[in-house]
NUNU-787908 format. One record per atom (N, C-alpha, C): residue number from 1; residue in three letters; chain; atom name; x, y, z. Coordinates in pm, whole numbers, plus 50000, padded with zeros to 5 digits. Layout:
nr	rest	kette	atom	xx	yy	zz
NUM	ALA	A	CA	X	Y	Z
...
***
This chain:
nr	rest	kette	atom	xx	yy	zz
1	UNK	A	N	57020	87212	08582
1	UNK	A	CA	57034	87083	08647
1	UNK	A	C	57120	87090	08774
2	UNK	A	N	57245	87157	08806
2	UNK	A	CA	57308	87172	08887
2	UNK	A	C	57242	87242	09035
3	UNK	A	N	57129	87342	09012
3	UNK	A	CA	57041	87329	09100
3	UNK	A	C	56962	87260	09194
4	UNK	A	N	56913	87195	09076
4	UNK	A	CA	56809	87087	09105
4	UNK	A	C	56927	86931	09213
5	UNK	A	N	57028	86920	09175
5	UNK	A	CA	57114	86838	09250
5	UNK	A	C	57135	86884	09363
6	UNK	A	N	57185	87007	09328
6	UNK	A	CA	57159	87112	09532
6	UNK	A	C	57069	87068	09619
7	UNK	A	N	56954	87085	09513
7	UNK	A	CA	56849	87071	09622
7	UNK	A	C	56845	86926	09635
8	UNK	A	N	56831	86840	09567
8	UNK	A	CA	56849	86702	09587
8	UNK	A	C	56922	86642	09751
9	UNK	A	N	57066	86659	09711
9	UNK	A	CA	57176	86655	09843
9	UNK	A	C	57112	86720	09985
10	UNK	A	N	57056	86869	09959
10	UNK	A	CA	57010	86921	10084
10	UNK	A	C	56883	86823	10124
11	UNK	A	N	56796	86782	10073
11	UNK	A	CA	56707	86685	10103
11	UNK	A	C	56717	86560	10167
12	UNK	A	N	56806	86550	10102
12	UNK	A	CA	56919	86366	10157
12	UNK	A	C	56947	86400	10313
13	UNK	A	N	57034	86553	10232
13	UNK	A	CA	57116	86597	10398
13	UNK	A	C	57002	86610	10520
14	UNK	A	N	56898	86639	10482
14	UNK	A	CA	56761	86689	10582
14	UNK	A	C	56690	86522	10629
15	UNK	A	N	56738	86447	10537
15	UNK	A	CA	56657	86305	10589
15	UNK	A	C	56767	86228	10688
16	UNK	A	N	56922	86268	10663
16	UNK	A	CA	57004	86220	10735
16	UNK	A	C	57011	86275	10856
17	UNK	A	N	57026	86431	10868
17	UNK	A	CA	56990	86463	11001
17	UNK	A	C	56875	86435	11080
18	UNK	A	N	56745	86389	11021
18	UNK	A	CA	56635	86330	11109
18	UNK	A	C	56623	86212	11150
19	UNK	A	N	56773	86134	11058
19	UNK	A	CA	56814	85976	11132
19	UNK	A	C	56732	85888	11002
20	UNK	A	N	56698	85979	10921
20	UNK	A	CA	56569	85884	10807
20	UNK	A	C	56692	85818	10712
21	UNK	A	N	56754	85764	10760
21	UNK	A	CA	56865	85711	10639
21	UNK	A	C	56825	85590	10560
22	UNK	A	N	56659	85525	10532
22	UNK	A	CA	56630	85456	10482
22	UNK	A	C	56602	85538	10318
23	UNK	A	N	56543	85700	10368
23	UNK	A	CA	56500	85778	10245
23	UNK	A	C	56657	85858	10214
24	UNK	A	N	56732	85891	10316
24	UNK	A	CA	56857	85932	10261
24	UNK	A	C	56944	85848	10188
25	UNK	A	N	56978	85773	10123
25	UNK	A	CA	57112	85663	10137
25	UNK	A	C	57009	85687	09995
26	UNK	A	N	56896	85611	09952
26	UNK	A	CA	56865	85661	09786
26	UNK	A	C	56868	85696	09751
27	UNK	A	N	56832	85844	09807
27	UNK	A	CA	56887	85921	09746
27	UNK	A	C	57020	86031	09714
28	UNK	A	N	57078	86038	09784
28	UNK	A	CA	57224	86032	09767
28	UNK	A	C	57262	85960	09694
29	UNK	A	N	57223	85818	09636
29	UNK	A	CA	57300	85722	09538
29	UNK	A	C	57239	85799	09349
30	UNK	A	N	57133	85804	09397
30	UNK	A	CA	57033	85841	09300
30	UNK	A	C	57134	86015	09235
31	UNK	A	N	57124	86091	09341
31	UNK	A	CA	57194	86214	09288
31	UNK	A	C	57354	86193	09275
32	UNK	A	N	57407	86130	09339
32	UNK	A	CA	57535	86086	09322
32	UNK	A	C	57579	86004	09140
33	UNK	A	N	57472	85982	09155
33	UNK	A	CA	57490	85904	08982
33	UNK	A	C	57399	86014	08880
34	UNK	A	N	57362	86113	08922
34	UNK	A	CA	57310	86199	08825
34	UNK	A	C	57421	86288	08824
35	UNK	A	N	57465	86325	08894
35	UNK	A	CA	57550	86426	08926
35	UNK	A	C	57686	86399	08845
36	UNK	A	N	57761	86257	08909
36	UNK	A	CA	57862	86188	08762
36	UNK	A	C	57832	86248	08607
37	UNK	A	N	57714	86212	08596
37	UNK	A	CA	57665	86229	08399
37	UNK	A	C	57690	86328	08391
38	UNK	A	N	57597	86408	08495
38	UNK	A	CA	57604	86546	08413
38	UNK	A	C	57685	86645	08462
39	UNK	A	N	57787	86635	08540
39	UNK	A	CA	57883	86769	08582
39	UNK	A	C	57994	86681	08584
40	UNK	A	N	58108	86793	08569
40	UNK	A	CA	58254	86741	08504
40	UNK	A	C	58338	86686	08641
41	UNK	A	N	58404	86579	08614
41	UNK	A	CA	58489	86509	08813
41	UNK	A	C	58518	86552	08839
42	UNK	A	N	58513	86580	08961
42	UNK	A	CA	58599	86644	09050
42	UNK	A	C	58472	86770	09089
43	UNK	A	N	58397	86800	09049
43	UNK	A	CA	58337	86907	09070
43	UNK	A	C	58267	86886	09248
44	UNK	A	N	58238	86983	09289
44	UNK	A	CA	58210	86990	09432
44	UNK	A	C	58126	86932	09474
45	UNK	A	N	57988	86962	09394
45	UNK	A	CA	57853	86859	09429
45	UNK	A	C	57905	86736	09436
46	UNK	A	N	57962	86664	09339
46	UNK	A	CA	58009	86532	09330
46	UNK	A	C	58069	86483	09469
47	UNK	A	N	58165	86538	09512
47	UNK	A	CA	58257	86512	09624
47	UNK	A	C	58173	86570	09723
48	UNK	A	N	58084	86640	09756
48	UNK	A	CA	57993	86675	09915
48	UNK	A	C	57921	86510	09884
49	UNK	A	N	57838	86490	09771
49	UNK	A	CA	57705	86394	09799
49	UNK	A	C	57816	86254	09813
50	UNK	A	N	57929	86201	09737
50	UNK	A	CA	57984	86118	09773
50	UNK	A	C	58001	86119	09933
51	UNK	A	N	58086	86222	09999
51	UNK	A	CA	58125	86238	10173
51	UNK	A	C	57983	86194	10206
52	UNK	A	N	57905	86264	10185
52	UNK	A	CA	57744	86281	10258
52	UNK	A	C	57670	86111	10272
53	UNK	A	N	57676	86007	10126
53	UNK	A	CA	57699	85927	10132
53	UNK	A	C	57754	85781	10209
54	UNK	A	N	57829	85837	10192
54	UNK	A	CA	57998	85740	10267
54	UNK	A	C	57912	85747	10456
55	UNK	A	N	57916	85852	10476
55	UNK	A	CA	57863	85904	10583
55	UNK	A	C	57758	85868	10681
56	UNK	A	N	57639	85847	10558
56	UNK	A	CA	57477	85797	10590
56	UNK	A	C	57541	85633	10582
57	UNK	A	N	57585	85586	10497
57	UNK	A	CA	57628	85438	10510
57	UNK	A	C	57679	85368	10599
58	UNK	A	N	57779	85435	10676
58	UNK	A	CA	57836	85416	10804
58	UNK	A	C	57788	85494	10959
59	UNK	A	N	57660	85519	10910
59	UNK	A	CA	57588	85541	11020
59	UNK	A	C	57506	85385	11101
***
């Protein structure tokens, strides 16, 4: 599963750099709340897709 969230975030990250922040911002929320359940706080994925997030929102 921790893979599959990688790739998730890099996808987000690939729609944010093309300015697509209508398809990024879902998903970032989407992996951002998968990512909570299933990996322990504080862990790294958690805190990149939150920044990454925060980020696309205030774009």
């Amino acid at each position: 599963m921790p893979d599959t969230l990688t790739a998730r975030r890099d996808l987000a990250d690939t729609y944010q750099e093309a300015g697509d922040l209508v398809r990024a911002i879902p998903l970032y929320e989407r992996t951002l709340a998968d990512s909570e359940r299933v990996l322990s706080p504080g862990h790294p994925t958690i805190v990149l897709v939150r920044a990454n997030l925060e980020r696309a929102r205030s774009a």
